[in-house]
C-alpha positions as CSV (number, residue, x, y, z in Angstrom):
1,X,-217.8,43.7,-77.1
2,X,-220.0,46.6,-75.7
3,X,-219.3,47.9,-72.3
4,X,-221.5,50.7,-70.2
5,X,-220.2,53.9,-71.3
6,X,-219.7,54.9,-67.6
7,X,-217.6,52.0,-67.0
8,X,-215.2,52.4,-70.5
9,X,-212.7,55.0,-69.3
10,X,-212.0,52.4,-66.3
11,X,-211.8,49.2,-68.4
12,X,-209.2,51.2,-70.8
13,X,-207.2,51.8,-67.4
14,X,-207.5,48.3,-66.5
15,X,-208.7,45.6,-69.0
16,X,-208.1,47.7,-72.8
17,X,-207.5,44.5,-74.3
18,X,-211.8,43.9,-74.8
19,X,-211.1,47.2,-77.0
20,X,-207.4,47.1,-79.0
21,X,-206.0,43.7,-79.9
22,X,-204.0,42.0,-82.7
23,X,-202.1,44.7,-85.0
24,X,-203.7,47.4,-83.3
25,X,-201.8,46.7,-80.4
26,X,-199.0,45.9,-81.8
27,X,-198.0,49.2,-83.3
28,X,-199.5,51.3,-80.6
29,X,-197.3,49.3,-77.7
30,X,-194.1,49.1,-79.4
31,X,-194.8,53.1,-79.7
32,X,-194.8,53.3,-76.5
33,X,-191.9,50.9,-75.5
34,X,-189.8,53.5,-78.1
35,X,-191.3,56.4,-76.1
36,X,-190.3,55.1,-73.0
37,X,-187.1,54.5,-73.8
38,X,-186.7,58.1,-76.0
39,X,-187.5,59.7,-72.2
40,X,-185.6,57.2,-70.4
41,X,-182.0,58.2,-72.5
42,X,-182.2,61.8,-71.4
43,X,-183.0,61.0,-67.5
44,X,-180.9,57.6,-67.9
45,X,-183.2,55.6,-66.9
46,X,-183.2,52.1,-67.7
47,X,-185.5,49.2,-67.9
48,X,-183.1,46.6,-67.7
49,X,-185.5,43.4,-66.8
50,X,-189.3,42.8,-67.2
51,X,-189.9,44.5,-64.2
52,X,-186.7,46.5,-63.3
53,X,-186.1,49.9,-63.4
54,X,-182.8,52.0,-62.4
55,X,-181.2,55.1,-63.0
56,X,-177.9,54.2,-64.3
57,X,-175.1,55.6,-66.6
58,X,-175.3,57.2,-69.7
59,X,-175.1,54.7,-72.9
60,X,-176.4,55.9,-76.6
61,X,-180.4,56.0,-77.7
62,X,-180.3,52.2,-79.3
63,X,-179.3,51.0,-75.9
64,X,-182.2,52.5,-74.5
65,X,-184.5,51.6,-77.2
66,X,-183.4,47.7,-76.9
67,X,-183.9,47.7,-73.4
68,X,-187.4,48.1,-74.0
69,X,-187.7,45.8,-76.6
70,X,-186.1,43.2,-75.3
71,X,-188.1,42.6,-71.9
72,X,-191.4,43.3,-74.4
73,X,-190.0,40.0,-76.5
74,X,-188.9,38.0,-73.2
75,X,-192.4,37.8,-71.7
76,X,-194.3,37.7,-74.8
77,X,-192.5,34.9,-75.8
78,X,-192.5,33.2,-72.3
79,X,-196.2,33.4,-71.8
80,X,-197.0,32.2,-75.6
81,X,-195.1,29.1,-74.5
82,X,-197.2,28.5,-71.5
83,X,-200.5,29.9,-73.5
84,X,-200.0,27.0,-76.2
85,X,-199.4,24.5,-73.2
86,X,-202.2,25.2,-71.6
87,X,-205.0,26.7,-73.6
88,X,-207.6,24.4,-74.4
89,X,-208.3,26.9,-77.2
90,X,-206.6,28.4,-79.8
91,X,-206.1,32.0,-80.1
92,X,-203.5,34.2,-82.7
93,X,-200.1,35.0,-81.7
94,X,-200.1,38.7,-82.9
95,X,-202.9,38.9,-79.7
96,X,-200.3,37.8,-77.2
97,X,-197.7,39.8,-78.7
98,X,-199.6,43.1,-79.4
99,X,-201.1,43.7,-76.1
100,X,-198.4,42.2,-74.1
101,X,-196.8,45.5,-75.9
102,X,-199.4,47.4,-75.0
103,X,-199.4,46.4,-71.7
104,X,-196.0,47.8,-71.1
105,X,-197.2,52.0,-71.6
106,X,-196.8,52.9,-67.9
107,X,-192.9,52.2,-68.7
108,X,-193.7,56.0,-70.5
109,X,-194.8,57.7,-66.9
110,X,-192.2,55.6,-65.1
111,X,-189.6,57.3,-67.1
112,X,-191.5,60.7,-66.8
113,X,-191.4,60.7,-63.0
114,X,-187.7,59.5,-62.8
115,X,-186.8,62.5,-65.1
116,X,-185.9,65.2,-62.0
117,X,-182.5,65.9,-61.3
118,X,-183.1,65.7,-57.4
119,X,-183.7,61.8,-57.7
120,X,-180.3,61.7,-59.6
121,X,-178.8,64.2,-56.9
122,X,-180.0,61.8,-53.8
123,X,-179.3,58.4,-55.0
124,X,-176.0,59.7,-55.9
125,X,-175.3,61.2,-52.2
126,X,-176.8,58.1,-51.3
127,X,-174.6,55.3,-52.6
128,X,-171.4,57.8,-51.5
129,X,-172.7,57.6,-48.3
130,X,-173.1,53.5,-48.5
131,X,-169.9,52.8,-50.4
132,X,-167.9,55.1,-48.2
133,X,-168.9,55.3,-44.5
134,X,-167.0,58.3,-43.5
135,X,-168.2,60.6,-46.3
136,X,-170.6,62.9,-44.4
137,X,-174.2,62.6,-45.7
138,X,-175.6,66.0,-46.1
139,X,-179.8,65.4,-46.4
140,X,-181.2,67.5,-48.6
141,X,-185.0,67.4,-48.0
142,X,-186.5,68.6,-51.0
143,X,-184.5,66.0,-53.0
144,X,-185.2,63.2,-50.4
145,X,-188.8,64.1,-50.9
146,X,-189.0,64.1,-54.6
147,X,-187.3,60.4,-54.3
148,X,-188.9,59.1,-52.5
149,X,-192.4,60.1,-53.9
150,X,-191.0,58.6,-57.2
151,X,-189.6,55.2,-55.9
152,X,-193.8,55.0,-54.6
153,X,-195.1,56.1,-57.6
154,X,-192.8,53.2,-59.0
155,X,-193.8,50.8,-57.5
156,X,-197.7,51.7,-58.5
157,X,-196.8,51.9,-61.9
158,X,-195.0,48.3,-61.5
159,X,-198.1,46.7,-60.1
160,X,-200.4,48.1,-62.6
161,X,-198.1,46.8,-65.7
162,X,-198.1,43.8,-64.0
163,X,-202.0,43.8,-63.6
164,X,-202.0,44.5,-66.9
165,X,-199.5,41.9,-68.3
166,X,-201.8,39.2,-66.2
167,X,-205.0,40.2,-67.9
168,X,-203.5,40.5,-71.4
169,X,-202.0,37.0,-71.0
170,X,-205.4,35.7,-69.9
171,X,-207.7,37.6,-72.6
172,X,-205.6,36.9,-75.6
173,X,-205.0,33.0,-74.1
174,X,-208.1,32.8,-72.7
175,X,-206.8,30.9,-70.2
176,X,-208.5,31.8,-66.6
177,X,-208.1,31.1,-62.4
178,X,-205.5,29.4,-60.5
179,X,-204.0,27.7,-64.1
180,X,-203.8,31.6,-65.6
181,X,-202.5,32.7,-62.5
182,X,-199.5,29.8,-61.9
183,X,-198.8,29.6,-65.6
184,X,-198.8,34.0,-65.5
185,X,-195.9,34.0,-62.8
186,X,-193.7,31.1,-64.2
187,X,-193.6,32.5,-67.7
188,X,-192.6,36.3,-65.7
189,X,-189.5,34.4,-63.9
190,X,-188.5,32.9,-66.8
191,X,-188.8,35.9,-69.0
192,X,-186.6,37.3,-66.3
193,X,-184.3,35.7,-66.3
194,X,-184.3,35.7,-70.1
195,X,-184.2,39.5,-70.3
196,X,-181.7,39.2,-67.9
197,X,-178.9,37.1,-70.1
198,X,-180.2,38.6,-73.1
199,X,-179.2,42.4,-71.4
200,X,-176.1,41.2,-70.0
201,X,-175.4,40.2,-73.6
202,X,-176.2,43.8,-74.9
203,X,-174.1,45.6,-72.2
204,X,-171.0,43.3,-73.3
205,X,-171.5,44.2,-77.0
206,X,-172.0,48.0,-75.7
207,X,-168.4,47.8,-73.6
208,X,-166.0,45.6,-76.2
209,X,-165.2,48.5,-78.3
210,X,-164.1,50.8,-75.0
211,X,-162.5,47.7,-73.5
212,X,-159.8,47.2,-76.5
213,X,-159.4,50.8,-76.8
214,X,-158.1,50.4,-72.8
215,X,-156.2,47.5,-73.9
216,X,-154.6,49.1,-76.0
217,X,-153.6,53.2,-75.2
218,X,-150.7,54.2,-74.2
219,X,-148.8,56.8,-72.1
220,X,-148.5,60.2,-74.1
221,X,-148.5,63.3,-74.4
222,X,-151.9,64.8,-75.3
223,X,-151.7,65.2,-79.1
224,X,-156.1,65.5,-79.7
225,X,-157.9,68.6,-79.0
226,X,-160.5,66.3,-76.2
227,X,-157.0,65.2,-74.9
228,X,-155.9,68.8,-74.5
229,X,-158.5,69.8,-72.7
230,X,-158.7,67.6,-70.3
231,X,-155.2,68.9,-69.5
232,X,-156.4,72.5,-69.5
233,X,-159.0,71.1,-67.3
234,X,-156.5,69.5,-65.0
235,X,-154.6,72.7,-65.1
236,X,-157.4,74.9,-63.6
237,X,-157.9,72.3,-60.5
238,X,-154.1,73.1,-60.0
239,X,-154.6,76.3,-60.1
240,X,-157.5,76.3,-57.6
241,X,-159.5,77.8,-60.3
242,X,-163.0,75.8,-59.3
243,X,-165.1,78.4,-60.9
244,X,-163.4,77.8,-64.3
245,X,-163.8,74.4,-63.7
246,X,-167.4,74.0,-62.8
247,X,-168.2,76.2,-65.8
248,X,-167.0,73.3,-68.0
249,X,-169.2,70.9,-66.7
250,X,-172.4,70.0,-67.7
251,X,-175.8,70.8,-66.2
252,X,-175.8,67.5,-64.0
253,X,-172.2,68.2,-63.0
254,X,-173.1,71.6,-61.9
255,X,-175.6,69.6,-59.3
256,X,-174.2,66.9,-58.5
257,X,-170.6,68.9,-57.8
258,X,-170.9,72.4,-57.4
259,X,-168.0,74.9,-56.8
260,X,-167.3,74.4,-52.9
261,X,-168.3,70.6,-53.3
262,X,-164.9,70.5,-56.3
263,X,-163.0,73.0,-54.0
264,X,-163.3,70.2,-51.1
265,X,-163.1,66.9,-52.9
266,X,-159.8,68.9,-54.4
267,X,-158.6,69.8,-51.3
268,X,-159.4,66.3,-49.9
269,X,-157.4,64.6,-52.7
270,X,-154.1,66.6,-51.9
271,X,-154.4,65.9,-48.1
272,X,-153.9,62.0,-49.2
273,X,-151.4,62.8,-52.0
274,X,-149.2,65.6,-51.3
275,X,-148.9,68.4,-53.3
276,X,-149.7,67.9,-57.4
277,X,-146.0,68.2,-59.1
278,X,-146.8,68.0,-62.7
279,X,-148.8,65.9,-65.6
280,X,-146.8,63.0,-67.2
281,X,-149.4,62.9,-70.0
282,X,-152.9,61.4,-71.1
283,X,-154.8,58.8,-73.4
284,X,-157.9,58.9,-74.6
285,X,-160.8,56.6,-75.4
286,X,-164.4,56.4,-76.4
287,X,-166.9,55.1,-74.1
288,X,-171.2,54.6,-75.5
289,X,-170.3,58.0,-76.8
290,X,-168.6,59.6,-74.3
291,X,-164.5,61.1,-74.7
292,X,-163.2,59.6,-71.6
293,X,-159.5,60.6,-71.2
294,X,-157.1,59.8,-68.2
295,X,-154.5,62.6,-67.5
296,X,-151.9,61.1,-65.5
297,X,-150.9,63.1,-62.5
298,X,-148.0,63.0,-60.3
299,X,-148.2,63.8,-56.7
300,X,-145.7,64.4,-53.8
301,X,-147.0,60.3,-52.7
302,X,-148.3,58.6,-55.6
303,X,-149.4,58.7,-59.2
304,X,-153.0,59.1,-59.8
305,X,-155.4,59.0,-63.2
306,X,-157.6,62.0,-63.6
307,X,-160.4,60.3,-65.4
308,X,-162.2,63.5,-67.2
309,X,-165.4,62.8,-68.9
310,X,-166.9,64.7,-72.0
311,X,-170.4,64.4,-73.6
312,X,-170.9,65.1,-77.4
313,X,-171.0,69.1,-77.1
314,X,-167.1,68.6,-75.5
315,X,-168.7,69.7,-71.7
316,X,-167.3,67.5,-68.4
317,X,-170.0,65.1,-67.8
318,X,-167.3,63.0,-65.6
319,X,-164.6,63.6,-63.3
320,X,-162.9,60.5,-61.1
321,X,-159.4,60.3,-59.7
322,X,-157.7,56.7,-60.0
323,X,-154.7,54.9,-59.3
324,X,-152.7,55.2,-62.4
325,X,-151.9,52.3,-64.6
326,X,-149.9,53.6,-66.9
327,X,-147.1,55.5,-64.2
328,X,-147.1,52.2,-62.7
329,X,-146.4,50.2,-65.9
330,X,-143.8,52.6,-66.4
331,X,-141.9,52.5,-62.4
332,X,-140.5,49.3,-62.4
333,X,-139.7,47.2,-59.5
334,X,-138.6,49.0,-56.2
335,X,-134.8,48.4,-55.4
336,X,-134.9,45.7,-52.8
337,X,-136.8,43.2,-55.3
338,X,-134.4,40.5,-56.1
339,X,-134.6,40.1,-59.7
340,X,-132.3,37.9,-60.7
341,X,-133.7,35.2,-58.7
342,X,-136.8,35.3,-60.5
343,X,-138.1,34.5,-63.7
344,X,-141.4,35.1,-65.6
345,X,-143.2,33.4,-68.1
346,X,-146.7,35.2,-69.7
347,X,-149.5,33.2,-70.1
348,X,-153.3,33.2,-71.1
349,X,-156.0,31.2,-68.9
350,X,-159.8,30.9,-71.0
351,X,-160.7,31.8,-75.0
352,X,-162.1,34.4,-76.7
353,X,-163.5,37.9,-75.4
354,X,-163.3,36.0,-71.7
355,X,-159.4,35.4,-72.4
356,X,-157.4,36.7,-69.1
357,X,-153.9,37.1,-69.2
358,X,-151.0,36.9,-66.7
359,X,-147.7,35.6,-65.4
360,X,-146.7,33.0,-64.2
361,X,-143.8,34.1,-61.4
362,X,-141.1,31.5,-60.8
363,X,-138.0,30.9,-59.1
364,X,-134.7,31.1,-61.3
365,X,-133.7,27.8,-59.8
366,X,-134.1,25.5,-57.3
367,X,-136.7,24.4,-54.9
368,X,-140.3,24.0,-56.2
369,X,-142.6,26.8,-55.7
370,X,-144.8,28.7,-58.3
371,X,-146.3,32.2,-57.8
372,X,-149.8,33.0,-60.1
373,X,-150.5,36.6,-60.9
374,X,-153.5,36.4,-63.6
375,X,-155.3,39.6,-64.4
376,X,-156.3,42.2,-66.6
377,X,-154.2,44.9,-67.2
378,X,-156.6,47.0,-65.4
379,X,-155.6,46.0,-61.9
380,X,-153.2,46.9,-59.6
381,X,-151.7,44.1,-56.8
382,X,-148.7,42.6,-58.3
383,X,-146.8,39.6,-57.0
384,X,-143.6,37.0,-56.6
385,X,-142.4,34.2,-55.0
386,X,-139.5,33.2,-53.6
387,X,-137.8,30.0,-52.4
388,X,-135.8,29.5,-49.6
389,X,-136.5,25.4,-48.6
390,X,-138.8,22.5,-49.5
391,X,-142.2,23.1,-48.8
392,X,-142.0,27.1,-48.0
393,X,-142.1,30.2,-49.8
394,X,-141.6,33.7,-49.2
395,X,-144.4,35.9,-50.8
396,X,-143.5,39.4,-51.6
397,X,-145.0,41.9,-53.4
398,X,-142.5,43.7,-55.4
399,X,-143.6,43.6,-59.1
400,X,-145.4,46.8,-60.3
401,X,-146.9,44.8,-63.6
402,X,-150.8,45.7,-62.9
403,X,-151.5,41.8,-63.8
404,X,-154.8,41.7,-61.6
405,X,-155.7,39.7,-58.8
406,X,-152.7,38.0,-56.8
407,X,-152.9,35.0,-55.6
408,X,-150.0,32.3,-54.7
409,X,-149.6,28.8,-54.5
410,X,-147.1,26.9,-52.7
């Protein structure tokens, strides 16, 4: 098809489908989806849906690359469905498929623009501020700026895939008006949605690995060189040695939590704890190729996980304080819990990977009355039940078994 010469650098913008088709298209669109995602692993930034895009945590190149791949394959199959129903023509798959690839190559500038550590820095600050209402929001302009320049230039970018998704589907279909346009926005929900499930399916397959290594650590001393130095790590926030620390983190660290910021969140933490007293050990597990390793911490109140982070070259790329499992698994039940009225019996509720396990709390003997603690070992409000007439119990939490989610039933 031969086009005005003044109008071909527009019609490649908009419509390149009259020029690249079929193989063509093909191989230079899933180049691009592999760019995109190649740029998108070192800014984390992930197209998880046909049309979504987030910054979100770090996870390993093939990840990345699959993302990409996957909402390509979720459209292009949903629109040859609705192509083949209908077409009153008939027109080769490879079309459909090779420019509905193409048509995906402003995923490579939407990665591009997202790639600045001040739209990391703000939506970070940002979602403190949401998730916890009293954390002071300090506005940083310049980084407020940059984001929000990039969430516009998003949303361009999303309108013209789109636009060119729409006129891909109709070209290589050619299907046209109000039935291209209908048949064009069902196959994009469904391919949604499709991406959607098939995504969730991915992350579960990422996670499995780190989620029986949780399952399955134990309390100990640090005997691994990662798990020593998260203790030496540890050992320097004790210390009040924040320059030490901060010059183990990585570059984002250094951003996102620079010396006074760790001085203060430090300072913070003890105000809530009490002084630290000493380190009753760590574990350590892989996570989409990350070291993560929880040093357990005991404080003047309470017993807290320092979660410590490390990327491949062995730099802090993570630092989070959380209740700690393991020091509770280990405490037992406080004195006034009447033990010997109560019995336990472990159970499992569901199959497979979505097994959950629990116990079931009961009384010794008696009147009837059952107490349900299911959970994951990853939780932390415990439960029992006792009896003391027909029709009433007495719910107290005494059990320090991190069982999950407590609920009872009488």
């Amino acid at each position: 098809m031969n086009l005005n010469n003044d109008r071909k650098p527009i019609a490649l913008l908009f419509d390149p489908f009259v020029y690249i088709a079929g193989a063509k298209a093909l191989f230079l669109g899933l180049g691009a989806i592999l760019i995109a995602g190649l740029i998108g692993f070192f800014g984390n930034t992930h197209f998880d849906g046909v049309l979504d895009t987030h910054l979100g945590a770090p996870a390993p190149l093939w990840f990345f690359l699959s993302e990409g791949m996957i909402d390509w394959l979720s459209l292009a199959l949903a629109l040859l469905v609705m192509g083949r129903l209908v077409s009153k023509t008939s027109f080769r798959t490879i079309d459909l498929l090779g420019t509905q690839a193409l048509a995906r190559w402003p995923t490579i500038l939407c990665a591009l623009i997202t790639l600045p550590k001040a739209v990391a820095r703000f939506g970070h600050q940002l979602l403190e501020h949401l998730t916890k209402p009293g954390t002071p929001f300090q506005l940083n302009i310049s980084d407020a700026a940059i984001s929000l320049a990039v969430v516009a230039g998003a949303v361009v970018l999303a309108c013209w895939m789109v636009f060119l998704m729409y006129k891909s589907y109709s070209v290589s279909c050619n299907v046209k008006g109000g039935k291209a346009i209908g048949t064009f926005i069902g196959g994009l929900l469904l391919a949604e949605i499709l991406s959607k499930i098939a995504l969730y399916l991915l992350s579960l397959a990422l996670l499995a690995p780190a989620a029986t290594g949780h399952a399955t650590s134990q309390i100990e001393p640090p005997s691994s060189e990662i798990a020593a130095s998260a203790a030496q790590f540890v050992d320097l926030l004790v210390k009040e040695d924040f320059a030490g620390a901060v010059a183990r983190f990585d570059a984002t660290m250094k951003t996102a939590l620079p010396e006074p910021k760790l001085r203060e969140t430090w300072q913070a933490l003890l105000a809530k704890t009490g002084p630290f007293q000493k380190q009753l050990g760590a574990r350590a597990t892989k996570l989409a190729g990350y070291d993560v390793v929880l040093v357990t911490c005991q404080f003047e109140r309470t017993a807290l996980d320092t979660k410590v982070v490390f990327d491949a070259k062995g730099r802090v790329a993570g630092l989070f304080f959380v209740p700690s499992h393991a020091a509770a698994e280990a405490s037992g039940p406080p004195p006034y819990a009447r033990t010997n009225a109560l019995r336990e019996k472990e159970f499992t509720v569901g199959r497979g990977e979505w097994r959950l396990p629990g116990t079931l709390t009961l009384p010794s003997a008696g009147k009837k009355c059952s107490g349900i603690n299911p959970g994951s070992p990853s939780s932390s409000i415990p439960s029992s039940i006792t009896c003391s007439s027909p029709g009433k119990a007495k719910a107290r939490r005494t059990s320090m078994r991190n069982r999950g989610t407590s609920r009872s039933r009488w």
